[in-house]
ROPA-414954 format. One record per residue (C-alpha): x, y, z; residue in three letters; residue number from 0. Coordinates in steps of 0.2 Angstrom, whole numbers. Layout:
ROPA-414954
RODO     xx     yy     zz  residu  num
RODO      X      Y      Z     ALA  NUM
...
end
This chain:
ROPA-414954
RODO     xx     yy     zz  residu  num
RODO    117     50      9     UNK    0
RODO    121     61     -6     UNK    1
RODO    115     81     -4     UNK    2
RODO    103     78    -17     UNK    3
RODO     96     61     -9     UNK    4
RODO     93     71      7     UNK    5
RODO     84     87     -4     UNK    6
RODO     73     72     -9     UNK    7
RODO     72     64      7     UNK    8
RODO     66     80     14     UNK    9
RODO     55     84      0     UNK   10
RODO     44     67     -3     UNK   11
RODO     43     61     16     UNK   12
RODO     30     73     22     UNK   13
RODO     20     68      7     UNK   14
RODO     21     49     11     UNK   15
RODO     18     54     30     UNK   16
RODO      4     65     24     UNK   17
RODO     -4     50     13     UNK   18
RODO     -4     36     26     UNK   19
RODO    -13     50     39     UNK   20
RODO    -26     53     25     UNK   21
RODO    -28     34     21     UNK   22
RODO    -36     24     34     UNK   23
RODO    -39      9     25     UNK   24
RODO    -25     -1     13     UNK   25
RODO    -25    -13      1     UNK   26
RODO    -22    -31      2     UNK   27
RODO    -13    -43    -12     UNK   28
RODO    -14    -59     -4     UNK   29
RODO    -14    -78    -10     UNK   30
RODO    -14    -95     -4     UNK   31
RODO     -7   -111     -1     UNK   32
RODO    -10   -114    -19     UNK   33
RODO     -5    -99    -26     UNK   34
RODO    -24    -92    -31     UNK   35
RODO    -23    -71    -27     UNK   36
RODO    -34    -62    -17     UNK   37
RODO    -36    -43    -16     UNK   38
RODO    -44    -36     -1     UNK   39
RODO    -44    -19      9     UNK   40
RODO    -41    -19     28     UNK   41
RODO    -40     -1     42     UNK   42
RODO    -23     -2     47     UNK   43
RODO    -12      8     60     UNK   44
RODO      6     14     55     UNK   45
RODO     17      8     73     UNK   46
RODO     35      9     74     UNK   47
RODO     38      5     54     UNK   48
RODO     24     -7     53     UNK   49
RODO      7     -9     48     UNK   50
RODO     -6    -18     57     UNK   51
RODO    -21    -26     54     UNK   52
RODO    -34    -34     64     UNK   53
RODO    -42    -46     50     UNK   54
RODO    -53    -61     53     UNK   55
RODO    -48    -80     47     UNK   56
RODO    -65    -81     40     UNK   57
RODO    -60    -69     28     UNK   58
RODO    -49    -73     11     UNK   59
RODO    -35    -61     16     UNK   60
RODO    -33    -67     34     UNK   61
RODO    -33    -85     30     UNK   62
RODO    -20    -81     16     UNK   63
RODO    -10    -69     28     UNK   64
RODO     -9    -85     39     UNK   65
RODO     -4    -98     23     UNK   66
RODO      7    -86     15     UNK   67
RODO     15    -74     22     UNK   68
RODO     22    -62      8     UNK   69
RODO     12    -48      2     UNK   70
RODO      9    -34     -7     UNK   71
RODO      0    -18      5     UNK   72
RODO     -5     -2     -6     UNK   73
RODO    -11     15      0     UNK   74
RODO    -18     26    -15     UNK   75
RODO    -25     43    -15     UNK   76
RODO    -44     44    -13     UNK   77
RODO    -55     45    -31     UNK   78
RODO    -62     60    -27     UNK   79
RODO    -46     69    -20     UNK   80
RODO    -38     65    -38     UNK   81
RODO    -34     77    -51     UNK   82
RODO    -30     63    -63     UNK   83
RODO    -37     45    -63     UNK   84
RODO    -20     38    -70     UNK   85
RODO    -10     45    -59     UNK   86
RODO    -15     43    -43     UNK   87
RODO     -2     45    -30     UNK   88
RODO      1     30    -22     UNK   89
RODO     13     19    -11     UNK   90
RODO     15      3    -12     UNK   91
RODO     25    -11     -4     UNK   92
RODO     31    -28     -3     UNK   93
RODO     28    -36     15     UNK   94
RODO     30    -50     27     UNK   95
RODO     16    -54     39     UNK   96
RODO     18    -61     55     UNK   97
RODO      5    -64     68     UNK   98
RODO      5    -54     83     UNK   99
RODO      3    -64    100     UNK  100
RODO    -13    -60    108     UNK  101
RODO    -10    -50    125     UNK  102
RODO     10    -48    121     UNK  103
RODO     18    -30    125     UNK  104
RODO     16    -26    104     UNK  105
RODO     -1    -34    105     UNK  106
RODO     -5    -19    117     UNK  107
RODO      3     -6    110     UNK  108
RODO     -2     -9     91     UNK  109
RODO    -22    -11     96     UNK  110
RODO    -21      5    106     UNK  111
RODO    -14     12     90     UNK  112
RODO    -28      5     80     UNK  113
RODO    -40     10     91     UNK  114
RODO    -35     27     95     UNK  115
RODO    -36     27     75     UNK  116
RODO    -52     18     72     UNK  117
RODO    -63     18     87     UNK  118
RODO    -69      6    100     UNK  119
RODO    -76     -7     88     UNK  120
RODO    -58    -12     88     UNK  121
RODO    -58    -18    105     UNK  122
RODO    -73    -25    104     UNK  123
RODO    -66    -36     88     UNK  124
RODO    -52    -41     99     UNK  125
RODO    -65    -53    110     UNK  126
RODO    -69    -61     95     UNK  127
RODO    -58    -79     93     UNK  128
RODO    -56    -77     74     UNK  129
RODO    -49    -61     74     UNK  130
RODO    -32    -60     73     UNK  131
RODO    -17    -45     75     UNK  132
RODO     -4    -46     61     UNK  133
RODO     11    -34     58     UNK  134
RODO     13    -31     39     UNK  135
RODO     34    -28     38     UNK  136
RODO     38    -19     22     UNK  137
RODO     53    -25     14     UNK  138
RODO     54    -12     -2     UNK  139
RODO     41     -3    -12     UNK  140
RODO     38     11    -23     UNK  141
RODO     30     28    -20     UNK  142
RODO     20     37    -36     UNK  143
RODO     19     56    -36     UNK  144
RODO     12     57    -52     UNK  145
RODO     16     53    -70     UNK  146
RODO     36     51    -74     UNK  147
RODO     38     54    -53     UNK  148
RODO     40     36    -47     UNK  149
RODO     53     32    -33     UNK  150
RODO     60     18    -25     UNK  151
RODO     54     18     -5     UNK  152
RODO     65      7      6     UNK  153
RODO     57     -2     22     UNK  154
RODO     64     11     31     UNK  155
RODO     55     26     21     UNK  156
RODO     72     31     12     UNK  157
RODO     68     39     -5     UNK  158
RODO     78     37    -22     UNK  159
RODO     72     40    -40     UNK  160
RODO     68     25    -49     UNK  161
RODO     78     22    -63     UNK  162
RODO     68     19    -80     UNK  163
RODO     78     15    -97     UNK  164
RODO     63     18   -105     UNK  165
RODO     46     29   -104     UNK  166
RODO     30     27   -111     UNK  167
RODO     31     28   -128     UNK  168
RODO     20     36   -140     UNK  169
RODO     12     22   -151     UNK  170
RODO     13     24   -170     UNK  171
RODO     -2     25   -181     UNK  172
RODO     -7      8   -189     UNK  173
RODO    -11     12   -209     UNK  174
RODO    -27     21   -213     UNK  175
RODO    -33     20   -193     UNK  176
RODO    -34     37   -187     UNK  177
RODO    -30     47   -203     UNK  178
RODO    -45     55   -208     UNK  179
RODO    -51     41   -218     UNK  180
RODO    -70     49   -217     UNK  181
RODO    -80     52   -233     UNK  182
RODO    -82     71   -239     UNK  183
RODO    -95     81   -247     UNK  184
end
């Protein structure tokens, strides 16, 4: 790792730690068998790399989360914590899901986490049969400080700028839109 990777490094990963303490929920980009999306929102746990959620197969997400196991997962800065709308910090990753087995030594450790996290309605959703443990792998994914500060975020929370070839670009004024066509006096 370059110098000026590990300056960034050092820099941007107490932000992204800071973000998935401050979220307690993430979002969900699921679809399934058929290729139809769903977006959903589940509490999660950060565990050894991982994210994981206890969802029910009644619900859309954890039926898809069972169909099709590659996702997109999304933390993002609260509204009201925002001091711009369009530029909201966020992270956001690409996934794979895979279904924890009930009572196995991750199945232990992961609830605990969530619990310790979310309360003792988690344990009381693990009696339920149609509730079901999965770890959210992150395979690569972005991390948005702000406008023009976007960088790429492997699964292992290494940092490096992204790359853009172009940036947003002012938009030219069609004829006689916007030119102060109003009548005078």
């Amino acid at each position: 790792m370059s110098e000026k990777q590990e300056r960034l490094q050092q820099r941007l990963q107490p932000e992204i730690e800071a973000l998935r303490q401050q979220c307690r929920s993430l979002l969900l980009a699921t679809r399934d068998h058929a290729g139809q999306p769903n977006v959903s929102y589940a509490p999660f746990a950060f565990h050894e790399g991982a994210y994981y959620v206890l969802v029910s197969e009644v619900a859309g997400h954890g039926r898809n989360l069972r169909a099709v196991p590659q996702l997109s997962l999304m933390l993002i800065e609260d509204e009201s914590a925002s001091r711009q709308l369009f530029a909201r910090q966020r992270l956001s990753y690409d996934a794979t899901a895979q279904r924890v087995e009930r009572d196995s030594d991750t199945w232990h450790q992961a609830i605990g986490s969530l619990a310790s996290r979310h309360g003792e309605l988690v344990h009381n959703l693990t009696k339920m049969n149609d509730f079901h443990l999965y770890c959210l792998q992150p395979t690569q994914g972005t991390y948005v400080k702000g406008f023009g500060q976007a960088f790429e975020v492997a699964a292992d929370d290494s940092i490096a700028p992204v790359h853009l070839t172009v940036g947003h670009q002012p938009r030219e004024p069609e004829a006689g839109v916007g030119q102060g066509t109003g009548t005078s006096k």
